[in-house]
C-alpha positions in Angstrom: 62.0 80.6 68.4 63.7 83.8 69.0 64.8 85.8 66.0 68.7 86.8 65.9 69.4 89.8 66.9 71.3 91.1 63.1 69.0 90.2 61.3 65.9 91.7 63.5 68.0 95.0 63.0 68.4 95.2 59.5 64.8 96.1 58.7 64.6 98.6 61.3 67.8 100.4 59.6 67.1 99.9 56.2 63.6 101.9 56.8 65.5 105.2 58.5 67.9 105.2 56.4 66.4 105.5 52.8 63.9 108.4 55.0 67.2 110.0 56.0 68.4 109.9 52.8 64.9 110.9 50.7 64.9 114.2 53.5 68.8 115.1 52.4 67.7 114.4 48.5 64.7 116.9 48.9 67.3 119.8 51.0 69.8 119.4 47.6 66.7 119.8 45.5 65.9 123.0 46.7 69.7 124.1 47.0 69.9 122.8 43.6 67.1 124.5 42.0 68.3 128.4 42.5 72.0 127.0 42.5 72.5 124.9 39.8 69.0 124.7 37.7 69.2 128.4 36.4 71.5 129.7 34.7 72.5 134.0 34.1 73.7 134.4 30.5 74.3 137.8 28.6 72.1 137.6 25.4 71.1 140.4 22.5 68.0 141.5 24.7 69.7 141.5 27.7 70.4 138.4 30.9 68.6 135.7 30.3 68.1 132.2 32.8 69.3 128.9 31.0 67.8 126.1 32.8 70.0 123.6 33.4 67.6 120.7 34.7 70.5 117.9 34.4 72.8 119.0 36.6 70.0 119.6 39.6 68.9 115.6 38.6 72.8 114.3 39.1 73.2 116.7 42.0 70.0 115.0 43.8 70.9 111.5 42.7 74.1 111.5 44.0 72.9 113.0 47.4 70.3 110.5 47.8 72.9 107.9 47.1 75.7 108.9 49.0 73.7 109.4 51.9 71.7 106.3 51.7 75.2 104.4 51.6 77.2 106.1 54.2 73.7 105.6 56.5 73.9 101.8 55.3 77.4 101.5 56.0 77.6 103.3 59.3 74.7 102.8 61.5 74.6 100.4 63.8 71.2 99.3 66.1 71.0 101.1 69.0 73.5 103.8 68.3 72.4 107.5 67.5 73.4 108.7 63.8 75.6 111.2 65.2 78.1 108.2 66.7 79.6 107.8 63.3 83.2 107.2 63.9 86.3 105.3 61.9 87.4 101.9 63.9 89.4 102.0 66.7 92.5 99.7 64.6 92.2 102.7 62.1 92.9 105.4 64.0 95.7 104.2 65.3 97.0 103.1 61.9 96.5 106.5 61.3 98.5 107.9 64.3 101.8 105.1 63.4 101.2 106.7 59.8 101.4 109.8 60.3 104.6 109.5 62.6 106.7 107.7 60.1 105.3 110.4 57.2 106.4 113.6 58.9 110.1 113.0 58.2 109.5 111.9 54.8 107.6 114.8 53.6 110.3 117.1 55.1 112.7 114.8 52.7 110.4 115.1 49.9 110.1 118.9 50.4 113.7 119.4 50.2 114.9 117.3 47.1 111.9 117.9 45.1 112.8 120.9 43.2 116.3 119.4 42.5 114.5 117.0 40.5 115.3 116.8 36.8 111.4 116.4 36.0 110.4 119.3 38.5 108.7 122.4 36.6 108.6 125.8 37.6 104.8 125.5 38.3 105.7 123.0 40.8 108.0 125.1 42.7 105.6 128.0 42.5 102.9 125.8 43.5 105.1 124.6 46.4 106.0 128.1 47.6 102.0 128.9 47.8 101.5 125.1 49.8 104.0 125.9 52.3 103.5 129.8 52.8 99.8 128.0 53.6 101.5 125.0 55.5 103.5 128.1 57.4 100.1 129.8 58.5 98.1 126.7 59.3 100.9 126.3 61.9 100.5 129.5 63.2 97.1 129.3 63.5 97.1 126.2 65.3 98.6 127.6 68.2 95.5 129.7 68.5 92.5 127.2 67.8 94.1 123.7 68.3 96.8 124.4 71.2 95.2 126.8 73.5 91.6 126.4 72.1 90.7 130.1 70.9 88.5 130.5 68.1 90.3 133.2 65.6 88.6 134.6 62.8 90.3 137.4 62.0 94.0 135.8 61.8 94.6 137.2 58.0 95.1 140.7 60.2 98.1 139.4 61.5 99.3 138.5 57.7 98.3 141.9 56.6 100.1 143.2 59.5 103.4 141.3 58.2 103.0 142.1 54.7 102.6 145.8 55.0 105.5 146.3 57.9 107.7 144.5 55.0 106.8 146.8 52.2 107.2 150.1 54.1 110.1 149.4 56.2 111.9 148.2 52.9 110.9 151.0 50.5 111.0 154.5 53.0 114.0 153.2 55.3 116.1 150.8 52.8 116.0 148.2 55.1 116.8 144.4 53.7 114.5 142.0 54.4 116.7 139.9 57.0 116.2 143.1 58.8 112.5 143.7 58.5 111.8 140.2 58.6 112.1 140.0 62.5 110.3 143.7 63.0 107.3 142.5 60.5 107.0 139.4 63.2 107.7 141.9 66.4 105.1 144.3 65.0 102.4 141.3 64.1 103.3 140.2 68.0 102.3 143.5 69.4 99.2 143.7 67.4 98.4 140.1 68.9 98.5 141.3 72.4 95.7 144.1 71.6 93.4 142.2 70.4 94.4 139.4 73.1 93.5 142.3 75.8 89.7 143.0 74.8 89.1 139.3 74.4 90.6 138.0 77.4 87.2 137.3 79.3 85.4 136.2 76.1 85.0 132.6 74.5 83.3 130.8 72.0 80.9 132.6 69.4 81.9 136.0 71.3 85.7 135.1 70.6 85.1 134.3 67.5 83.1 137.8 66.5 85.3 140.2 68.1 88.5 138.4 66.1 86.5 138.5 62.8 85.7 142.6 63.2 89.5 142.9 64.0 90.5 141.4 61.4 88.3 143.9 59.0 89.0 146.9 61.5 93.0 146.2 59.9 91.8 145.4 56.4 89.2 148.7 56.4 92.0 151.0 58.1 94.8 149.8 55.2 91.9 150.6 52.6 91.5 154.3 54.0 95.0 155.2 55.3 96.2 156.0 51.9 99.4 158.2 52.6 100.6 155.5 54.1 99.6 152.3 52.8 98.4 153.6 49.4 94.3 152.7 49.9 93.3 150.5 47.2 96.0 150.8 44.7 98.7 148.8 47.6 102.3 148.9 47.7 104.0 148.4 44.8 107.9 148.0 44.3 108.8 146.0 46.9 112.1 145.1 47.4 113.2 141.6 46.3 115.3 139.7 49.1 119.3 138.5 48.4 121.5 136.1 49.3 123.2 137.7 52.6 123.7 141.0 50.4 124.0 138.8 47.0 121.6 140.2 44.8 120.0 137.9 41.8 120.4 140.4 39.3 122.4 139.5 35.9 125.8 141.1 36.2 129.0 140.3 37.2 128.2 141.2 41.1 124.6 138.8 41.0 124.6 135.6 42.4 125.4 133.1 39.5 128.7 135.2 38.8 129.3 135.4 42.3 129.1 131.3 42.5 130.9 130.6 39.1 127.2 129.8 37.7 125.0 130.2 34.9 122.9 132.8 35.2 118.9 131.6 35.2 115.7 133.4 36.6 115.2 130.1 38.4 117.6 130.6 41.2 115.1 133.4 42.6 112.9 130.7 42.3 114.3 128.1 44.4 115.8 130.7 47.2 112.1 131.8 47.9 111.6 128.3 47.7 114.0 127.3 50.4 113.3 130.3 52.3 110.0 129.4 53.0 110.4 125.7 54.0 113.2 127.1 56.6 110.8 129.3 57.6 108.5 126.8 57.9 110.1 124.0 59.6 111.6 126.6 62.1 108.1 127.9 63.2 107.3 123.7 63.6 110.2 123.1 65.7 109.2 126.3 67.8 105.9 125.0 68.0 106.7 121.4 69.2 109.5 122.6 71.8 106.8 125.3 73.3 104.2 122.7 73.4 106.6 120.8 76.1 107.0 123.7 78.1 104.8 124.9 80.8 103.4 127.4 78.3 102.6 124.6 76.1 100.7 122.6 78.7 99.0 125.4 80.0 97.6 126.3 76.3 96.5 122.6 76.8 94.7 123.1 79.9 93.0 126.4 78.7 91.8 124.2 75.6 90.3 121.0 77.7 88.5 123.7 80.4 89.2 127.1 81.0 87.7 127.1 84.6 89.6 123.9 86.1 92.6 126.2 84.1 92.1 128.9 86.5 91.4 127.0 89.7 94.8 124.8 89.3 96.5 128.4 89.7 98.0 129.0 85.8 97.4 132.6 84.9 95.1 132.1 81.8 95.9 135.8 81.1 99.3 135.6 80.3 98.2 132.1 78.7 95.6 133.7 76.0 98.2 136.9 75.3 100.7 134.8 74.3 98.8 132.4 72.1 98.1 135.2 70.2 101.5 137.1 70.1 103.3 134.2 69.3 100.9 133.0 66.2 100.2 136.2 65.1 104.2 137.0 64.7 104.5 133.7 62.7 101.9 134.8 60.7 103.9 138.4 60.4 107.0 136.4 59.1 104.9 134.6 56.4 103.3 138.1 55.7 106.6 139.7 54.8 107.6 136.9 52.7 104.9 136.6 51.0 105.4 140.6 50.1 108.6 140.4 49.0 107.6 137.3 47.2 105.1 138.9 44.9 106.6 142.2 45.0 103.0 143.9 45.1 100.3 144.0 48.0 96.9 145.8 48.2 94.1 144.8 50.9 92.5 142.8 48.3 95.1 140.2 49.4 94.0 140.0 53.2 90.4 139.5 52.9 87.6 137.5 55.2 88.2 134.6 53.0 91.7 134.2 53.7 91.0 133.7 57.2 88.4 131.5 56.5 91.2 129.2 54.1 93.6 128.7 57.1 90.9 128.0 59.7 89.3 125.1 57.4 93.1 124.2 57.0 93.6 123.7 61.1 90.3 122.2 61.3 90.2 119.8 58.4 93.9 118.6 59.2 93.1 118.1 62.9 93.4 120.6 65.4 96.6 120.2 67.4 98.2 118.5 65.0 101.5 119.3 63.3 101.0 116.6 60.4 97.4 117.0 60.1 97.9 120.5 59.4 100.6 120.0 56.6 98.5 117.1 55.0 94.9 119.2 54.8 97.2 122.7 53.1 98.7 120.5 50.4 95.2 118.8 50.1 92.9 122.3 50.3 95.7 124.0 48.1 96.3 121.8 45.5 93.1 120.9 45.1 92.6 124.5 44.4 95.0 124.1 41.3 94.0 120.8 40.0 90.5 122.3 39.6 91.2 125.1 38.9 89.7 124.8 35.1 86.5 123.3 36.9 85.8 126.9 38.7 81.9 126.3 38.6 82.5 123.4 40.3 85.6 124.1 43.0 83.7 125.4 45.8 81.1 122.8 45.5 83.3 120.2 45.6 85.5 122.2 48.7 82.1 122.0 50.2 81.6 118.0 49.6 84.7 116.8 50.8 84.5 119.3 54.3 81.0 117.7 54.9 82.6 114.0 54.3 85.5 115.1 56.6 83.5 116.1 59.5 81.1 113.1 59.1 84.2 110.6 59.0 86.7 112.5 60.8 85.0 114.8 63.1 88.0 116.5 64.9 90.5 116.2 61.6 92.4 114.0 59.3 94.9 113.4 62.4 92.8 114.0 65.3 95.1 112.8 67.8 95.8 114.8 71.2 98.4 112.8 72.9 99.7 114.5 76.4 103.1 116.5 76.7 104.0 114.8 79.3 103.1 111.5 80.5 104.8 108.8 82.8 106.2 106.0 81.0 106.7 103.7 84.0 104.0 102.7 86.1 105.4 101.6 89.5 103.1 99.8 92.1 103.1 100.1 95.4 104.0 97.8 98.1 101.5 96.5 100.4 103.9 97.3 102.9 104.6 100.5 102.3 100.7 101.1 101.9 100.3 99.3 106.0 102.5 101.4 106.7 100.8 105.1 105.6 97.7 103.9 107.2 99.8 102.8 110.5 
């Protein structure tokens, strides 16, 4: 009597799984042990260790269980534990979601901080999401449209930030004015990195983009006649209203508009100046990604060498990936310094880069939504645990691991085609007789 085939399989799985699970248990033990176990603390006689055997027992148990339940859950017989993927009917409830959210969120973005229940930390908190959302997008020109791994995009920021601040404080320029020559300058800087890179790929790509991005962050340490070394730029201008300043005074904006006068209207201009911002640099995105350009990023993404034999000039292709995300990252850099009024290169550190890269990954590379989605996520989840800081980047960690086990190109991993036909026509016998005739 033969024995079904399920049940024959469930043994065999059960046995590799709590192995799999026992081998990740003993990994987070040893993590655990240096990591979590002990403890530096300032006493009389000087630091002392304070062993804190509890939390390595909870950190092990709940590694052993999560993995022995996402091994249970996911493997199937005869598939390799690297073919963990969500169902097909998911996915593309994903895909219908994520159309019908993107209009939505724009709707939400707008009205929310008109709401009466709306606090100022929620329209700060906003301005941080969307200067984040704003750079993501950048960025995913880069690394999810034309495929180039860039580590050292927080240059490009810097770049922004700093052309700001001078321009504004030794020429008198207003920011509408500096705005566009922060993102001309950040352009320019694109295309020399772009040139030096332009036969390089992968881990190579990725090196040379993270030394440029500490060659800019090492040069506006030491150039301190200009850029003021380590103690920054302070006194940066603050931006109007087409010339209306927010001051208090009968020339400020809430005289000017019969209002009364509240710190909060600053507030909410930044606020709406980034989401413009924002959306524009999404609507440029969208409308270049039709565009030759566009498909040719697309082609130099899928393979470079079947790129370069179909005749597109992947030179020109690479330089302006770069120029064009690295002058949306100059506009967010200049906001962001008349934002906070004060910059120093502590701002544009390694980690930064790292932030918007998970950001583009995690949400999906390619993906508009995807991106939006994983910097509210990544960034607010900053905030909410933010009184948890032993515990933040441990948890950051967790939920990139769960991403890439369940979602290994994104939240929205979706890479639909620019253009497609929507009509398929079929050809007549006919007309098929007669091309042989």
């Amino acid at each position: 009597m033969a024995v079904p085939a399920a049940s024959a399989a469930a043994p065999s799985t059960l046995g590799p799984a709590v192995k799999d699970a026992g081998l990740s248990a003993l990994i987070a033990l040893g993590l655990a042990l240096p990591m979590l176990g002990l403890v530096t603390t300032q006493t009389q006689a000087g630091m002392g260790l304070v062993p804190h055997w509890d939390r390595v027992a909870i950190a092990v148990a709940t590694v052993f269980v999560g993995r022995l339940l996402l091994n249970l859950t996911l493997w199937r017989p005869g598939r390799r534990k690297s073919a963990l993927a969500v169902p097909p009917k998911l996915e593309a409830a994903l895909s219908r979601t994520a159309k019908y959210l993107g209009p939505l969120a724009i709707l939400f973005a707008i009205v929310m901080p008109l709401l009466p229940f709306t606090e100022r930390y929620a329209i700060d908190l906003g301005i941080l999401v969307l200067t984040y959302v704003m750079l993501g997008w950048g960025l995913n020109i880069v690394v999810g449209l034309a495929g180039l791994l860039d580590l050292g995009y927080v240059a490009f920021y810097a770049v922004g930030a700093y052309s700001y601040a001078l321009l504004a404080q030794h020429f008198g320029l207003s920011f509408w004015i500096c705005l566009p020559l922060a993102g001309i300058l950040a352009a320019f800087w694109g295309v020399l990195l772009g040139f030096p890179v332009l036969r390089l790929r992968g881990d190579y790509l990725a090196i040379v983009t993270l030394a440029f991005g500490e060659i800019i962050r090492i040069v506006l340490l030491n150039w301190y006649w200009v850029t003021g070394g380590p103690n920054g730029v302070s006194g940066i201008p603050r931006p109007s209203f087409f010339g209306i300043d927010f001051d208090r005074g009968p020339d400020g904006f809430a005289a000017t508009f019969g209002l009364t006068y509240s710190p909060l209207h600053r507030i909410l201009f930044l606020y709406y100046l980034i989401l413009a911002l924002a959306l524009i640099t999404n609507l440029v995105t969208i409308r270049l990604r039709r565009l030759p350009i566009g498909r040719a990023w697309e082609a130099l993404r899928e393979d470079e060498i079947a790129c370069r034999s179909l005749g597109i000039n992947t030179v020109n292709t690479k330089l302006t990936a770069f120029a064009l995300g690295a002058m949306f990252a100059g506009f967010a850099g200049s906001f962001f310094a008349t934002r906070q009024g004060f910059i120093s290169p502590e701002s544009f550190v390694f980690m930064e880069s790292a932030l918007i890269l998970a950001i583009v990954v995690l949400g999906g590379m390619g993906s508009q939504f995807g991106v939006a989605v994983a910097a509210v996520v990544m960034i607010g989840g900053f905030e909410l645990f933010r009184e948890f800081s032993d515990f933040r980047m441990i948890t950051f960690g967790l939920v990139m691991v769960l991403i890439m086990v369940w979602r290994p190109r994104g939240l929205v991993s979706s890479r639909s085609p620019t253009v497609f036909l929507k009509e398929k026509k079929a050809i007549s016998g006919a007309l098929v007789q007669e091309g042989h005739g």
